[in-house]
C-alpha positions in Angstrom: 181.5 153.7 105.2 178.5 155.3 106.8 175.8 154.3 108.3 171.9 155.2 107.7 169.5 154.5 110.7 165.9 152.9 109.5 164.1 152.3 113.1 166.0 151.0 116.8 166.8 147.6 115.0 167.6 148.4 111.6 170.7 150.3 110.4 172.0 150.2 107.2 175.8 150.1 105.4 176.1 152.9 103.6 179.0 154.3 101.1 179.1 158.4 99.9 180.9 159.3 96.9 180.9 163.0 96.5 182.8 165.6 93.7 184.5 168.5 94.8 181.4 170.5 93.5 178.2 168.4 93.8 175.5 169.8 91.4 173.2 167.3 92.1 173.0 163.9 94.0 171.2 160.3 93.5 170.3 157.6 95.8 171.0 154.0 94.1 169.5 151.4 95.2 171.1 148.2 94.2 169.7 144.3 93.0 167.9 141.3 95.0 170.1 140.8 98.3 169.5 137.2 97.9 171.3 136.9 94.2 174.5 139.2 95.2 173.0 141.9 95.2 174.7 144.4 96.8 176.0 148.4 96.9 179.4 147.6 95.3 177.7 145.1 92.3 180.1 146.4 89.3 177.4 147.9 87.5 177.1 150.8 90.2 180.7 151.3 90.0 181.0 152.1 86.7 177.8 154.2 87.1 179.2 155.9 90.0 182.5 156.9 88.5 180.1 158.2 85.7 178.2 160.7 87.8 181.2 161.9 89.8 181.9 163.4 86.7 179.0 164.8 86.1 179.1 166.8 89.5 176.7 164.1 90.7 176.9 163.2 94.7 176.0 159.3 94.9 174.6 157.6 97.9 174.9 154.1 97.6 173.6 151.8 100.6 173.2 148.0 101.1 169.5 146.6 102.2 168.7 145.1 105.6 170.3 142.2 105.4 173.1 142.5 103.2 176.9 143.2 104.2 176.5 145.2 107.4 173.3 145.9 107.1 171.2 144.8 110.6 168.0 143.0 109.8 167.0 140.5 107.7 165.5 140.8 104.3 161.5 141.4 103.6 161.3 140.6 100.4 160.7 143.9 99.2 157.9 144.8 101.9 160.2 146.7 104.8 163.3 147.4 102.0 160.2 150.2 101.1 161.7 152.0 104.3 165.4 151.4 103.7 164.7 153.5 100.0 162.5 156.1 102.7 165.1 156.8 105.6 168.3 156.3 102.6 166.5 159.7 101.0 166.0 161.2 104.2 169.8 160.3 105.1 170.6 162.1 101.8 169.2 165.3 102.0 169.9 165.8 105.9 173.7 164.8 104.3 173.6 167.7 101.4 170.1 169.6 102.1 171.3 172.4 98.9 171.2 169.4 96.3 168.3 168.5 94.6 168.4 164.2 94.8 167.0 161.8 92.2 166.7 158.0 93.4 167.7 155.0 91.0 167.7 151.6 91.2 168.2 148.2 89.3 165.9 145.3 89.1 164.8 144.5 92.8 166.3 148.3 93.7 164.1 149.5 90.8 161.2 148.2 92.1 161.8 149.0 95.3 162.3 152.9 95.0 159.8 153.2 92.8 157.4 151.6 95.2 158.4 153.7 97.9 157.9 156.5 95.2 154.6 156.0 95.1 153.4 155.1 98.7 155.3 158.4 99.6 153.8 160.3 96.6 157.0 161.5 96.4 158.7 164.6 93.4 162.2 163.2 93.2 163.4 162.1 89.7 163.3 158.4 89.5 165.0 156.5 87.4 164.8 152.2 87.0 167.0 150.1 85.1 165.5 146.7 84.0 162.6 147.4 86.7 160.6 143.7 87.7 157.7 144.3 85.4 155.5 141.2 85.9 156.9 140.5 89.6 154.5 138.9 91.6 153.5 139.6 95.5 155.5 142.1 97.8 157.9 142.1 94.1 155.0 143.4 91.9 155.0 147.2 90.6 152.7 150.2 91.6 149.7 150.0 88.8 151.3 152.2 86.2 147.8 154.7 86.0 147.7 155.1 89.9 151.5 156.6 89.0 151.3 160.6 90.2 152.5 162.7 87.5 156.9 163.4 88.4 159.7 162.5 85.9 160.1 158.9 85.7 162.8 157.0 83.2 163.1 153.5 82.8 166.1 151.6 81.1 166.4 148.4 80.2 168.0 146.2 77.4 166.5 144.2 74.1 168.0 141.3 74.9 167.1 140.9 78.6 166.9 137.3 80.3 164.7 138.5 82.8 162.5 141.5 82.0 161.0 141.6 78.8 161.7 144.8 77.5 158.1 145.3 76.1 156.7 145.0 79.4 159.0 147.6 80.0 157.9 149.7 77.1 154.2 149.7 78.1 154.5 150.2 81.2 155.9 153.1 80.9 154.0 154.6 78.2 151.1 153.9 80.3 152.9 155.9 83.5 153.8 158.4 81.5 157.9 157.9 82.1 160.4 158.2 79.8 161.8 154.3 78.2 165.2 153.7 76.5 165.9 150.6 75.2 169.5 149.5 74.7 170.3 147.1 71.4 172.1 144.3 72.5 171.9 144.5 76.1 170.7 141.9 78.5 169.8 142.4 82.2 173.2 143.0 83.0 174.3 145.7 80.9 177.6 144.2 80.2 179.9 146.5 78.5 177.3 149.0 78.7 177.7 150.4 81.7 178.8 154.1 80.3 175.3 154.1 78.2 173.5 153.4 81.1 175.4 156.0 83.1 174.4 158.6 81.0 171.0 157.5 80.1 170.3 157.8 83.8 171.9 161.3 84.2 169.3 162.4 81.7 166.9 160.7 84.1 167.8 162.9 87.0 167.5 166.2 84.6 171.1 166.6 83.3 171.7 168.6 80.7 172.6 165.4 78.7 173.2 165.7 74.7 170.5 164.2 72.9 173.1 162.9 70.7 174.8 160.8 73.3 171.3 160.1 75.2 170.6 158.3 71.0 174.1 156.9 70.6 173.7 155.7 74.2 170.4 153.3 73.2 172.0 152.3 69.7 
């Protein structure tokens, strides 16, 4: 494991998995600490194993407050910096790659928070993002959005995130939406399809067969 330094009292739990020729990298960032959320939840696994095939390096790290992670969680209000120093960790790590960031649910609306307080170009890339949250857990207004590849992902049948919240949202940012048929927040089963709907997302050369198979 590695660690990823946010400020003097904050350091974070942090895993690398890296090919033997790393094309490109990602920065996941994983669901709400306080319902087991946490780097290793199987959904990242299967996701990770994904991209390592792809040539993808994967930075995977667990929010203040979770595992070994000092700090205590902020409900989404100081997480903003975990996303902030993980991406700095990640290109001071690999400074040739060019990194996307990714996350699911609470990490989804995390990143792409920081994503727009730091205005930043990276690739995102949000899998069942908290459309509708409220507070500290409510997304950036969709038409303050600056202009950068977005994607988000998210399932038909989803418990938690209705999927045409998702839709409009992003037609109204200007991202890219898939919508798996059959899938619920959890992507059970489906964890391939979402792999490779989110290697599109950080600008792989991705078959548009398999990106249409993938949503089918």
């Amino acid at each position: 494991m590695n660690t990823i330094r946010v400020n003097p009292s904050v350091e974070l739990e942090a895993r690398w998995d890296v090919p033997e020729q790393a094309e490109r990298g990602v920065v996941l960032c994983h669901p709400h600490p306080l319902h087991r959320g946490t780097l290793s939840v199987p959904l990242f696994e299967a996701i990770t194993a994904d991209l390592l095939m792809r040539s993808v390096a994967v930075l995977r790290f667990n929010f203040r407050g979770v595992g070994r992670s000092t700090g205590s969680h902020d409900n989404g209000i100081a997480e903003i910096d975990d996303v902030a120093a993980a991406v700095e960790h990640a290109h001071e790590q690999f400074p040739e790659l060019d990194f996307g960031v990714a996350g699911w649910s609470f990490g989804a609306t995390t990143a792409l928070r920081w994503h727009a307080r730091d205005r930043s170009e990276h690739n995102y890339v949000g899998i069942a993002p908290g459309v509708g949250g409220n507070g500290s857990q409510r997304m950036p207004a969709a038409g303050s959005l600056h202009s950068v590849p977005r994607t988000f992902i998210v399932g038909d049948r989803d418990q938690l995130v209705p999927h045409e919240e998702v839709v409009a949202y992003g037609a109204e940012a200007g991202a890219t939406v898939h919508v798996l048929k059959g899938s619920d927040h959890f992507f059970y089963f489906r964890e391939q399809k979402v792999a490779c709907l989110l290697a599109a997302g950080l600008g792989l050369p991705v078959p548009a067969d398999e990106i249409r198979s993938a949503c089918e």
